[in-house]
DRENPA-3360 file (N, C-alpha, C; in nm, 2 decimals, always signed):
BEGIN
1 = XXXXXXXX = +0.08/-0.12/+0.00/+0.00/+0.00/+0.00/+0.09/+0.13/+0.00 ~ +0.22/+0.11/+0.07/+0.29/+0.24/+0.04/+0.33/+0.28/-0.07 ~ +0.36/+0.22/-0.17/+0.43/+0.24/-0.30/+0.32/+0.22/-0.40 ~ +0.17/+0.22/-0.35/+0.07/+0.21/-0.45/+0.01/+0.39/-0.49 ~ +0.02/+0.45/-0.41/-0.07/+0.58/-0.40/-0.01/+0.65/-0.53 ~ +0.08/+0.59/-0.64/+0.09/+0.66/-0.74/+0.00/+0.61/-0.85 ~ -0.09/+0.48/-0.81/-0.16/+0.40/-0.91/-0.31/+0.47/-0.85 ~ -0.33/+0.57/-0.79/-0.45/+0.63/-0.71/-0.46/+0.73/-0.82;
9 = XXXXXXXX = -0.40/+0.79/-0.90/-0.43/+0.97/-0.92/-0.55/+0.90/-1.06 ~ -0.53/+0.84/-1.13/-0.65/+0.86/-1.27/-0.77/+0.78/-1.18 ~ -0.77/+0.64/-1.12/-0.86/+0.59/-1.08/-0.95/+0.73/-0.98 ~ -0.85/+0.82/-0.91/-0.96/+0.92/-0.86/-1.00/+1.06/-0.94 ~ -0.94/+1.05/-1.04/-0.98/+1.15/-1.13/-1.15/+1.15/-1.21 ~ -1.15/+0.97/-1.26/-1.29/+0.95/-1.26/-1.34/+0.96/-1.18 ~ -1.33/+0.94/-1.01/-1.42/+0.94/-0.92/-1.47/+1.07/-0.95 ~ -1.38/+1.14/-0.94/-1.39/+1.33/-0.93/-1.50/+1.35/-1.03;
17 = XXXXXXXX = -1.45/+1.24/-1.15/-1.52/+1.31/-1.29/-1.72/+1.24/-1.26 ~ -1.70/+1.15/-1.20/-1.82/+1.08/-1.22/-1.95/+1.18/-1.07 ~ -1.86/+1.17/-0.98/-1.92/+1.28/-0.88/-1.95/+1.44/-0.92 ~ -1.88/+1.48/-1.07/-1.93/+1.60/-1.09/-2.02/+1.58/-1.17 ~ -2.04/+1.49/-1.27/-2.09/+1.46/-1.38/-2.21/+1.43/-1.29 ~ -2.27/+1.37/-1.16/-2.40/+1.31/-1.14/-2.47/+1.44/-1.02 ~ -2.35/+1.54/-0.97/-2.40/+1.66/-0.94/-2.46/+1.79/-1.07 ~ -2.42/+1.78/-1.20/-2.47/+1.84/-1.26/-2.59/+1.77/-1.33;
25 = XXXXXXXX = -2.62/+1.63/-1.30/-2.72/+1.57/-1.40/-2.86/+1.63/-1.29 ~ -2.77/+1.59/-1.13/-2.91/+1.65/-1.01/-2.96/+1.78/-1.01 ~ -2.83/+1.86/-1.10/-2.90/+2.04/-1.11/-2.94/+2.01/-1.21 ~ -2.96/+1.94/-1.35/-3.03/+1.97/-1.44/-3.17/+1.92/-1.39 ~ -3.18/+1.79/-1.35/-3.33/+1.74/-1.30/-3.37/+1.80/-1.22 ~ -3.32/+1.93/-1.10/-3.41/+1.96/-0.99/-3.40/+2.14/-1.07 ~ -3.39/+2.16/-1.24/-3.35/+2.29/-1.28/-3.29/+2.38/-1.20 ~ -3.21/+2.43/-1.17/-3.15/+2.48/-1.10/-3.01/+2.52/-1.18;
33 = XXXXXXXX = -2.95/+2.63/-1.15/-2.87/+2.69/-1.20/-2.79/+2.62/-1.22 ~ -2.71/+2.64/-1.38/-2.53/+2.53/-1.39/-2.43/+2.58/-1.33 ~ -2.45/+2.69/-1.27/-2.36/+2.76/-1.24/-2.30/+2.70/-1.09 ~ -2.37/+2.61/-1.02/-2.40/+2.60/-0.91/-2.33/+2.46/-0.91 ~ -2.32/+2.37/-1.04/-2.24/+2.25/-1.08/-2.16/+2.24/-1.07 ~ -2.11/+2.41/-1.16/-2.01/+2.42/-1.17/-1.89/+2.45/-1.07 ~ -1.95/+2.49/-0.95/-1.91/+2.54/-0.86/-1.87/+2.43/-0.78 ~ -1.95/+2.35/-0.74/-1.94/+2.17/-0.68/-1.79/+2.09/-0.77;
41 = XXXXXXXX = -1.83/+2.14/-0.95/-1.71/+2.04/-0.99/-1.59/+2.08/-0.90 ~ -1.54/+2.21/-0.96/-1.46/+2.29/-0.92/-1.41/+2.27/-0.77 ~ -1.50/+2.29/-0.67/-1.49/+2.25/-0.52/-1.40/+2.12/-0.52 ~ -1.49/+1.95/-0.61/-1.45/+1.90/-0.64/-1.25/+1.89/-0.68 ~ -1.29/+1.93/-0.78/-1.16/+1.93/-0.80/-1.01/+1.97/-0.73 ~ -1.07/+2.10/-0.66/-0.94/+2.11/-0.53/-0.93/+2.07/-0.44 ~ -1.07/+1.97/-0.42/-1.01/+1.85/-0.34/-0.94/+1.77/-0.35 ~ -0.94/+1.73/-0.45/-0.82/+1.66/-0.54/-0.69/+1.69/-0.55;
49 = XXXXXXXX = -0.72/+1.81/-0.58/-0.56/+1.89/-0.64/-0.47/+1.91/-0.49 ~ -0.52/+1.91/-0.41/-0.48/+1.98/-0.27/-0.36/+1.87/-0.23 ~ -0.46/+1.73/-0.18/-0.40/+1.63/-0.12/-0.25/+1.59/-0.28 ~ -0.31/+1.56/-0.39/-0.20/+1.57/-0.47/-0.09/+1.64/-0.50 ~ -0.13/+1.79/-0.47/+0.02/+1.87/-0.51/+0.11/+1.82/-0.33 ~ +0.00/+1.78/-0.26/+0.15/+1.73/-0.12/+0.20/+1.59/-0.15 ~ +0.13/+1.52/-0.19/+0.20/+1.38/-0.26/+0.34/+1.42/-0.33 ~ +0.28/+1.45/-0.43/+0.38/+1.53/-0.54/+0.51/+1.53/-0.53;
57 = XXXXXXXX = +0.53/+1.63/-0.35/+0.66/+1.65/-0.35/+0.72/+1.53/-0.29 ~ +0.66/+1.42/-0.28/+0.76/+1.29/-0.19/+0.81/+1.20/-0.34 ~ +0.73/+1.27/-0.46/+0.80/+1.18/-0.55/+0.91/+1.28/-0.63 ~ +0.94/+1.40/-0.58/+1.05/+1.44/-0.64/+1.19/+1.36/-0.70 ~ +1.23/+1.32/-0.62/+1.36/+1.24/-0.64/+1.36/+1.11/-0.53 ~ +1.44/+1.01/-0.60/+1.45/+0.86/-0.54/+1.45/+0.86/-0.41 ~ +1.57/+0.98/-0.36/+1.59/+0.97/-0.19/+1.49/+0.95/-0.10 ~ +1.39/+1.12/-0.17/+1.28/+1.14/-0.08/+1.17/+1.00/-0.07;
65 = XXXXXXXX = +1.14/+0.98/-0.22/+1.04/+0.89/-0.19/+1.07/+0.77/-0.09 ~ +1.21/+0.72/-0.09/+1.24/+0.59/-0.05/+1.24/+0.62/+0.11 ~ +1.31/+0.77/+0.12/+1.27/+0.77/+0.32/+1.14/+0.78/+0.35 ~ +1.07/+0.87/+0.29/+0.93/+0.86/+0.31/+0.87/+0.69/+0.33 ~ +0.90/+0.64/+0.27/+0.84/+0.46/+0.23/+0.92/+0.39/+0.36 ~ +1.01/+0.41/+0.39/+1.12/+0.35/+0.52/+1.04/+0.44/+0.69 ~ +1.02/+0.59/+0.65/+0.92/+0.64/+0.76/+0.79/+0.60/+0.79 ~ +0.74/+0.55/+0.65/+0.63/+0.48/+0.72/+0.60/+0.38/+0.70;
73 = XXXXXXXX = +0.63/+0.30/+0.77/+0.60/+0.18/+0.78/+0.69/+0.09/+0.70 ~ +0.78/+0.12/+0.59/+0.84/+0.05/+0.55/+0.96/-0.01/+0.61 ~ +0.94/+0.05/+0.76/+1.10/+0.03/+0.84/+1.14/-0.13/+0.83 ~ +1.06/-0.20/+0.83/+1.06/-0.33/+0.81/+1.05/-0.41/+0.69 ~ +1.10/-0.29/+0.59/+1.07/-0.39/+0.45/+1.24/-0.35/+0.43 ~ +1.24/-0.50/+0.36/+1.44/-0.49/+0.37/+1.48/-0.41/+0.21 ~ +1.38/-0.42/+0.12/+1.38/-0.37/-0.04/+1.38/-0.21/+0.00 ~ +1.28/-0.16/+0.09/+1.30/+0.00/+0.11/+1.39/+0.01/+0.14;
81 = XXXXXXXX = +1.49/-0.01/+0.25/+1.60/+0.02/+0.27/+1.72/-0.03/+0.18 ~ +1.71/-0.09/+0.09/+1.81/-0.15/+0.02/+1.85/-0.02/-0.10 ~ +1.68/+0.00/-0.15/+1.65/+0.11/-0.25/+1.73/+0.25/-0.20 ~ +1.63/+0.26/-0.09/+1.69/+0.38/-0.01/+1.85/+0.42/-0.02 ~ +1.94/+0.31/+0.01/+2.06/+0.28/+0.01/+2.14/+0.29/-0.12 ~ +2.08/+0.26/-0.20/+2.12/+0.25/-0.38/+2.11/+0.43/-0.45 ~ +1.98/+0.50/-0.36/+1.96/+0.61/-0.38/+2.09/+0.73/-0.34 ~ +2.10/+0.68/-0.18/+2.23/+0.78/-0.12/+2.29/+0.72/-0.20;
89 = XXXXXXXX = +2.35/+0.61/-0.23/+2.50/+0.59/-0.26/+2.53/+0.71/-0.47 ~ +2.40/+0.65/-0.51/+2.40/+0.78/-0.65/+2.40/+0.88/-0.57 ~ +2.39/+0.94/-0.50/+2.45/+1.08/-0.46/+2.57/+1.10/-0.37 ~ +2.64/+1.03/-0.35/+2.78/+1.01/-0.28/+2.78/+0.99/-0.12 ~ +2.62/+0.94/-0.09/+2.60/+0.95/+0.04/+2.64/+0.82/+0.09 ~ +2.75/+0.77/+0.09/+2.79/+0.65/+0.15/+2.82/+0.55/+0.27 ~ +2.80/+0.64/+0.35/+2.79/+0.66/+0.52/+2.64/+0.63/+0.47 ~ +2.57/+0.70/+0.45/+2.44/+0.66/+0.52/+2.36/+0.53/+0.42;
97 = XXXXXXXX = +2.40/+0.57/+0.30/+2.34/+0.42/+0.20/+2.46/+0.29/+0.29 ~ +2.52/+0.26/+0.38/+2.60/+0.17/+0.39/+2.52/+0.12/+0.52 ~ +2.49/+0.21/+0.59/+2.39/+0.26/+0.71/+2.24/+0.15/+0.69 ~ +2.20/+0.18/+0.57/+2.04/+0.15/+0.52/+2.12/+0.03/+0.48 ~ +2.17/-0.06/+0.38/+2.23/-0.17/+0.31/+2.25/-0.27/+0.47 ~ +2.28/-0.22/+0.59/+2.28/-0.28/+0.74/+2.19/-0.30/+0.81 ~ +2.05/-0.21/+0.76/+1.92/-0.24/+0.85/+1.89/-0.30/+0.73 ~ +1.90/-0.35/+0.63/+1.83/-0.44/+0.57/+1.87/-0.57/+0.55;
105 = XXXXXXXX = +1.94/-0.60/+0.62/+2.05/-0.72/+0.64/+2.04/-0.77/+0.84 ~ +1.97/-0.68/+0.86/+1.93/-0.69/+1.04/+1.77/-0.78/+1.02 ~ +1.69/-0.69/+0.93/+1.58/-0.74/+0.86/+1.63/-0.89/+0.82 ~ +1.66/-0.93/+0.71/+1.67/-1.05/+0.65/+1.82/-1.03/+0.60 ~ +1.85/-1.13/+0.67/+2.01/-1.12/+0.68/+2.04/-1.20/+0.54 ~ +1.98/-1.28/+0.48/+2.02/-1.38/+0.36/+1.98/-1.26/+0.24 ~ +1.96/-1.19/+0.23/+1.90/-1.08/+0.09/+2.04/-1.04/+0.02 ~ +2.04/-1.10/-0.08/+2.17/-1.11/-0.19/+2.17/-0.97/-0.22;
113 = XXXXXXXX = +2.07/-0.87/-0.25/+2.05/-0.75/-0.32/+2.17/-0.67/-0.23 ~ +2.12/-0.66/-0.06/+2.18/-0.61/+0.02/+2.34/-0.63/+0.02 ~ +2.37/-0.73/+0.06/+2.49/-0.75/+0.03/+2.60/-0.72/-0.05 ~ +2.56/-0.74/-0.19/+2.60/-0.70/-0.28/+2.59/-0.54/-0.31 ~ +2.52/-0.48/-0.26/+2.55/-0.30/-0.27/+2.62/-0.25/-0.18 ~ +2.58/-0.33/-0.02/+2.71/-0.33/+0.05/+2.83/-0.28/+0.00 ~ +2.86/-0.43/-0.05/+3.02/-0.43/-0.13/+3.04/-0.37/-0.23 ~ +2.95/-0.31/-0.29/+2.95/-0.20/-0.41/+3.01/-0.06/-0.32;
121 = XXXXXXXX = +2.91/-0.02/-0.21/+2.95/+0.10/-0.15/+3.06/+0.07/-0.05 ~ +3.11/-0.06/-0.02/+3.30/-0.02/+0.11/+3.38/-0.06/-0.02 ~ +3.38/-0.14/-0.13/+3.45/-0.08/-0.22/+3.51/+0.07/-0.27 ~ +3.46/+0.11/-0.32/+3.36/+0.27/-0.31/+3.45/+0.33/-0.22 ~ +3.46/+0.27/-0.10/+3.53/+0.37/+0.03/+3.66/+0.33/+0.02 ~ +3.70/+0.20/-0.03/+3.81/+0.17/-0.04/+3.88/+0.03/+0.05 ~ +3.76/-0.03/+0.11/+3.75/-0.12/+0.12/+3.73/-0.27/+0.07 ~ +3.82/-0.29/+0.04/+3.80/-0.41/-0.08/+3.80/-0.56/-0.02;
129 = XXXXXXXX = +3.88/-0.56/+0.07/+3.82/-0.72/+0.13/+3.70/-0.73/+0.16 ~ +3.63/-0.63/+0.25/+3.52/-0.64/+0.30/+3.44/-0.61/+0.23 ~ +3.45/-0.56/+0.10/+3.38/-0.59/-0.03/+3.33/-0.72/-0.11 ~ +3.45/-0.79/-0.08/+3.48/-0.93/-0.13/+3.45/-0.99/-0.05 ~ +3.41/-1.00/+0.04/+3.28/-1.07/+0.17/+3.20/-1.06/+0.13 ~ +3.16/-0.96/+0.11/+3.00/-0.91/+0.09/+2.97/-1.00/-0.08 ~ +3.00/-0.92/-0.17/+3.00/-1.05/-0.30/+3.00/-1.18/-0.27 ~ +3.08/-1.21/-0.19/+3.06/-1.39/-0.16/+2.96/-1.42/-0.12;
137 = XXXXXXXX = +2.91/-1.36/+0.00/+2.80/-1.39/+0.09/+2.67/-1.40/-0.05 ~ +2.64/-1.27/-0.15/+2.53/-1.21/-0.23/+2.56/-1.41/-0.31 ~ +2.65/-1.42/-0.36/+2.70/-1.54/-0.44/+2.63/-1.68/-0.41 ~ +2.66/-1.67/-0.25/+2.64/-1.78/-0.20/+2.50/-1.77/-0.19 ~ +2.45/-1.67/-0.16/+2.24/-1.65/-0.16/+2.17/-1.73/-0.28 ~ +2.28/-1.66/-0.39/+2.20/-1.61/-0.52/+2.29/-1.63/-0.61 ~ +2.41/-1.77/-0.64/+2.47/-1.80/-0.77/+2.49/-1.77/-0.87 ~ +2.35/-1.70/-0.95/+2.33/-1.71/-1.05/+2.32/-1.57/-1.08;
145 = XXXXXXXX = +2.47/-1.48/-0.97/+2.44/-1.27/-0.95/+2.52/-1.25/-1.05 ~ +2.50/-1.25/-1.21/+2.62/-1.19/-1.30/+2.69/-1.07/-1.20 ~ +2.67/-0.99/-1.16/+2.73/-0.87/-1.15/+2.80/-0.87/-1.00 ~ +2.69/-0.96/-0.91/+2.84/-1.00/-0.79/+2.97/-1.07/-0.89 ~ +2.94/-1.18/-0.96/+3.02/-1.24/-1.01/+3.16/-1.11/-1.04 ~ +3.12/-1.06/-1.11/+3.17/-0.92/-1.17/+3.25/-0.82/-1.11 ~ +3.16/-0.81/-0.98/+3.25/-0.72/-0.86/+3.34/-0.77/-0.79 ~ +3.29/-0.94/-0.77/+3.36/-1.03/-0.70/+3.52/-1.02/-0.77;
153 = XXXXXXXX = +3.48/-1.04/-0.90/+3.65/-1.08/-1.01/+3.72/-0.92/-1.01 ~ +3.60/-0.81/-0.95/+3.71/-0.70/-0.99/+3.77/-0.68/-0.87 ~ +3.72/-0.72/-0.74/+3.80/-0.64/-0.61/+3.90/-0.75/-0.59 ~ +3.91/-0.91/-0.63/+4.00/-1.00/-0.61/+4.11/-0.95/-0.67 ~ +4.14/-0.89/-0.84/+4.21/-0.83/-0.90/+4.29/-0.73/-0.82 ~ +4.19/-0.66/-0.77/+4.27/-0.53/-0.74/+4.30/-0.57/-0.63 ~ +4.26/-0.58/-0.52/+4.27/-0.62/-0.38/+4.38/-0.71/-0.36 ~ +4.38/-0.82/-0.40/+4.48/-0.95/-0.41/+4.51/-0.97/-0.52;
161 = XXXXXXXX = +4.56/-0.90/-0.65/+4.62/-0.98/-0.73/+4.59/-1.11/-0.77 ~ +4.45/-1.12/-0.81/+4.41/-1.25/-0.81/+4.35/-1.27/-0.94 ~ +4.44/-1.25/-1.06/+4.38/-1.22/-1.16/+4.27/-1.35/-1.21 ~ +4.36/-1.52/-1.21/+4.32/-1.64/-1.24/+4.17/-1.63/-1.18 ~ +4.14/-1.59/-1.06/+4.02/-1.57/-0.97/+3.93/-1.52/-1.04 ~ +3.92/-1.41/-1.08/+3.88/-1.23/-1.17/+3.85/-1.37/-1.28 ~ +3.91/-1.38/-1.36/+3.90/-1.45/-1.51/+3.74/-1.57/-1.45 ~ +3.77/-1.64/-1.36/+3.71/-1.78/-1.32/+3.55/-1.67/-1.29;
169 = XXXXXXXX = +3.59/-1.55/-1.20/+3.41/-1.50/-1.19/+3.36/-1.43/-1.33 ~ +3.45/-1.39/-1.43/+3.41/-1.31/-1.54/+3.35/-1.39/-1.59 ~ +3.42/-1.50/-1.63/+3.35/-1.61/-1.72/+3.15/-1.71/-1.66 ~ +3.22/-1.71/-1.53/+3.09/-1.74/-1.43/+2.99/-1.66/-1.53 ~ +3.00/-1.51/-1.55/+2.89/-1.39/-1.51/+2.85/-1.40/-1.65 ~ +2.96/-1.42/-1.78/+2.89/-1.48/-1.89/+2.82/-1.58/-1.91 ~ +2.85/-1.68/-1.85/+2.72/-1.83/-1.82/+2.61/-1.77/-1.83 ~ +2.57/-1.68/-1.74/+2.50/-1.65/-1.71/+2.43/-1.58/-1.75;
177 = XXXXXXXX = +2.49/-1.45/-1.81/+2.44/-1.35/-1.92/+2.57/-1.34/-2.03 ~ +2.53/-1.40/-2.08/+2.64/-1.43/-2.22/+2.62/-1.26/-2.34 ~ +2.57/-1.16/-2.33/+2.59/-1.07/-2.39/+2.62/-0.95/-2.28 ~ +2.69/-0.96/-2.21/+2.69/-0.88/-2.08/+2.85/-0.84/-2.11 ~ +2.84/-0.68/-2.17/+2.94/-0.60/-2.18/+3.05/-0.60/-2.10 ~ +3.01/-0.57/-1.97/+3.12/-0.55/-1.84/+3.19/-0.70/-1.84 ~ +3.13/-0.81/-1.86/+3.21/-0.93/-1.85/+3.32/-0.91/-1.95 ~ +3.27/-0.89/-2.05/+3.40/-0.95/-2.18/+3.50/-0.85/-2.16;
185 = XXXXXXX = +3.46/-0.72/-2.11/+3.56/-0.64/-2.06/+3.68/-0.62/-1.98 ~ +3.64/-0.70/-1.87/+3.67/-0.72/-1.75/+3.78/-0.84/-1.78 ~ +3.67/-0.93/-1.87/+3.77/-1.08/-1.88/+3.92/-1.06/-2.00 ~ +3.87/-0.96/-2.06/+3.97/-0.89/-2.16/+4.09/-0.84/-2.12 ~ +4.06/-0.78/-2.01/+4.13/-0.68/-1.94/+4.25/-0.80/-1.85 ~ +4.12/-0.85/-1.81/+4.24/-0.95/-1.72/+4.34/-1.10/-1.78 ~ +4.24/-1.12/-1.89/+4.36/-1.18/-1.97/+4.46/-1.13/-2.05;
% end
């Protein structure tokens, strides 16, 4: 229900439209002025427009909507926080997307998504073993993670010198997605 209220605006637009449309059929039948309809649609209508233009601003940008969705109620959904997390980290907020990527792993500790952006963002900081944990861990959830595969083969590289390692996950992440750019890249680079 939190992440529905954007599938609300046309479904209540007919309401609006159907509630003006049976206020002006009642001034026609009891004759009575249109002007008086018109006044009701209108009424109508900023009823509408009111609560909407405050929605509005929680869908400005990914941040807002996702803390909004984490403040209410979604404190317990491990995907808001994960989102949330994916959001700060696209703005360089990596303290706090690393922050959210941790309550969503308190939530459901096995969630490959989490993990894995983890180790996207302490890479990121410069963290690269503890990167290479986190990839493992997303791996071991979820095998079949081209792009842990991917991260996993790039922080073993850089981290440890581990290029044979790097080659063994590149190739993994083509199995898997066999037209997947960053692999052939990666595996290029490292052979």
């Amino acid at each position: 229900i939190l992440f529905a209220d954007r599938y609300a605006y046309l479904p209540n637009a007919v309401i609006g439209l159907i509630i003006s449309m049976a206020i002006y059929q009642f001034q026609k039948v009891k004759n009575r002025s249109p002007l008086s309809a018109q006044l009701c649609a209108v009424l109508i209508s900023v009823g509408f427009a009111l609560p909407s233009r405050y929605q509005v601003a929680f869908w400005s940008d990914s941040v807002r909507f996702w803390q909004r969705a984490v403040q209410n109620g979604a404190a317990l959904s491990h995907k808001a926080h994960v989102n949330l997390g994916i959001a700060l980290a696209g703005g360089g907020q990596l303290d706090d997307a690393i922050s959210h990527y941790q309550k969503a792993l308190k939530i459901k500790p096995n969630f490959a998504d989490a993990h894995y952006n983890l180790g996207i963002a302490v890479a990121r900081r410069g963290q690269l073993d503890e990167a290479i944990v986190h990839y493992q861990k997303a791996l071991e959830i979820k095998p079949d993670y081209a792009e842990a595969h991917i991260n996993l083969g790039n922080a073993l590289a850089a981290s440890q010198g581990k290029s044979e390692d790097a080659i063994i996950h590149y190739q993994k992440a083509l199995k898997i997605k066999p037209n997947f750019a960053d692999a052939y890249y990666n595996l290029g680079t490292a052979l």
